[in-house]
C-alpha positions in Angstrom: 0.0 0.0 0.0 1.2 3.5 -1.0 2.0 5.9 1.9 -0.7 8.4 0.1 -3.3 5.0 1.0 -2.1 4.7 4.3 -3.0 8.2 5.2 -6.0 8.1 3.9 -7.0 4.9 5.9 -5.8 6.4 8.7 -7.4 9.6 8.6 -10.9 7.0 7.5 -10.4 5.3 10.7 -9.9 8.2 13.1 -13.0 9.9 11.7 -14.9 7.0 12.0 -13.8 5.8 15.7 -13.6 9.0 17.3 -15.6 8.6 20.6 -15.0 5.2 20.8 -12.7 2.8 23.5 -9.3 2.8 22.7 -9.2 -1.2 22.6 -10.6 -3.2 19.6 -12.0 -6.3 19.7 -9.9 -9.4 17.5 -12.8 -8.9 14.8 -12.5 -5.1 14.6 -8.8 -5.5 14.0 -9.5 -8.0 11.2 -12.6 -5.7 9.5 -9.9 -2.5 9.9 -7.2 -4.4 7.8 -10.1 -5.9 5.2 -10.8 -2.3 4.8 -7.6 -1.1 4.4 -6.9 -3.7 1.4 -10.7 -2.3 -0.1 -9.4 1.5 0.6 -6.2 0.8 -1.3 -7.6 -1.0 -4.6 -10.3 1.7 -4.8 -7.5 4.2 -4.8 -5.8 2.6 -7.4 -8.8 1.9 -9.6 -9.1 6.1 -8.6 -5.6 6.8 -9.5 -6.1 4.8 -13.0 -9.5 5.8 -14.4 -10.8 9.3 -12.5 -13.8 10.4 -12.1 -16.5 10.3 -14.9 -17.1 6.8 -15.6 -20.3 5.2 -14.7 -20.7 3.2 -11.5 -20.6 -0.3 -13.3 -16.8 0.7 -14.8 -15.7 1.1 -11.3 -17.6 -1.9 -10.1 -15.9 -4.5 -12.1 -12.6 -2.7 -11.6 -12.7 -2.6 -8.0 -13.8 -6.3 -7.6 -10.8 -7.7 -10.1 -8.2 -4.9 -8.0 -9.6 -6.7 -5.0 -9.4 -10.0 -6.0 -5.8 -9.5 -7.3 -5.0 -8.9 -3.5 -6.5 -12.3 -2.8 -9.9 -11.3 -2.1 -12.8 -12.9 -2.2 -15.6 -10.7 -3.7 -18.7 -11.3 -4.6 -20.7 -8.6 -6.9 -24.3 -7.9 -7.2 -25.1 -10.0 -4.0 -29.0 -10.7 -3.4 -30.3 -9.3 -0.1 -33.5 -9.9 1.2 -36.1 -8.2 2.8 -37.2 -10.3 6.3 -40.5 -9.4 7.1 -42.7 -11.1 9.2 -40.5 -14.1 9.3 -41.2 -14.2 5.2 -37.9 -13.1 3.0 -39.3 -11.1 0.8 -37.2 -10.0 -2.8 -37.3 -6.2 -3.2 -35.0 -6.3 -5.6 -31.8 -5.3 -3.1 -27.8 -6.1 -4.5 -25.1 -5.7 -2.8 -22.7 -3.8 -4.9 -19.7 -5.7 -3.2 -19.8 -8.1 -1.0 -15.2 -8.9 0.6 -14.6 -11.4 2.0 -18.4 -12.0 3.4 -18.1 -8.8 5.9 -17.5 -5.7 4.3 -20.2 -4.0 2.1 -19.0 -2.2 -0.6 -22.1 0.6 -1.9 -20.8 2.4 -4.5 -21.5 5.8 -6.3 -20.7 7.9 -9.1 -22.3 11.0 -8.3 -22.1 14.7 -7.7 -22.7 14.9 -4.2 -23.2 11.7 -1.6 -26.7 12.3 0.4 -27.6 11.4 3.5 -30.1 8.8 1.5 -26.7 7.5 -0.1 -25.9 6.9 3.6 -29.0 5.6 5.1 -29.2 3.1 2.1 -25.8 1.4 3.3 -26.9 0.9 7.0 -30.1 -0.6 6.3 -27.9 -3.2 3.8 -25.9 -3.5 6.9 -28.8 -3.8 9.0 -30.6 -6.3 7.1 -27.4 -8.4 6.0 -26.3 -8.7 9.7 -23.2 -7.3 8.6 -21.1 -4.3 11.2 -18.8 -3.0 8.4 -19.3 -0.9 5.1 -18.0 1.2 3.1 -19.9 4.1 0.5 -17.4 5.4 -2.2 -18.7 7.9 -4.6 -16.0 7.6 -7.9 -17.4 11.2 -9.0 -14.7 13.2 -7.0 -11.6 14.7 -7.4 -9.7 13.2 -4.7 -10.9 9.8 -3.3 -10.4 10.1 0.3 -13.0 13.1 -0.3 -15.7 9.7 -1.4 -15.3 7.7 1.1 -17.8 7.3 4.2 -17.0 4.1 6.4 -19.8 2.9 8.6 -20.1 0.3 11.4 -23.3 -1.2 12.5 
């Protein structure tokens, strides 16, 4: 990982964990480390095709720069609604599912909205999963698009 990717994880994870206990938990030291791998391949993919492209470019992309890192993604991952003890198919995909715990929502847009957010926690909600990440590809400088959320 490039210095430049480093900081950027860094600064992620201080904005993210500000507030909280100083010790982390075995599992929160594996998700942190998971996400540092995802925050340096979507820099790269960043670095290599800028902003512009639509949100499937950077899709595919990021999943092959992630699974060159040894990986395992899964893309376009069906998530259910469970209502009433019925799953129910709404039509929800996971953008990015690593190594079955992080969440990967991402965006190609002007501006991320607090929708953009409250869409990634409910997929964390409703996947039973405490880690995800929203990028928006639309910016100048990536560490600009990235929101990091823990359920």
């Amino acid at each position: 990982m490039s210095i430049f990717a480093f900081l950027v994880v860094q600064t992620i994870r201080i904005k993210t964990t500000e507030g909280t206990e100083g010790t982390e938990s075995m599992e929160n030291m594996e998700l942190n480390k998971i996400s540092e791998k995802i925050i340096g391949a979507a820099i790269e993919v960043h670095k290599t095709l800028g902003p512009g492209l639509l949100e499937n470019a950077y899709e595919a992309c990021l999943k092959y720069e992630l699974e060159k890192r040894d990986l395992k993604v899964l893309s376009q991952v069906w998530l259910p609604v469970i209502y009433d003890g019925m799953k129910i198919d709404l039509g929800y995909r996971l953008d990015l599912l690593v190594e079955d715990t992080v969440i990967i929502e991402l965006k190609a847009v002007n501006k991320i909205t607090p929708v953009h957010e409250a869409q990634l926690l409910s997929y964390l909600k409703l996947s039973g999963k405490r880690l995800g990440l929203l990028i928006n590809f639309n910016v100048i400088y990536l560490k600009d698009g990235i929101t990091r959320r823990m359920n």
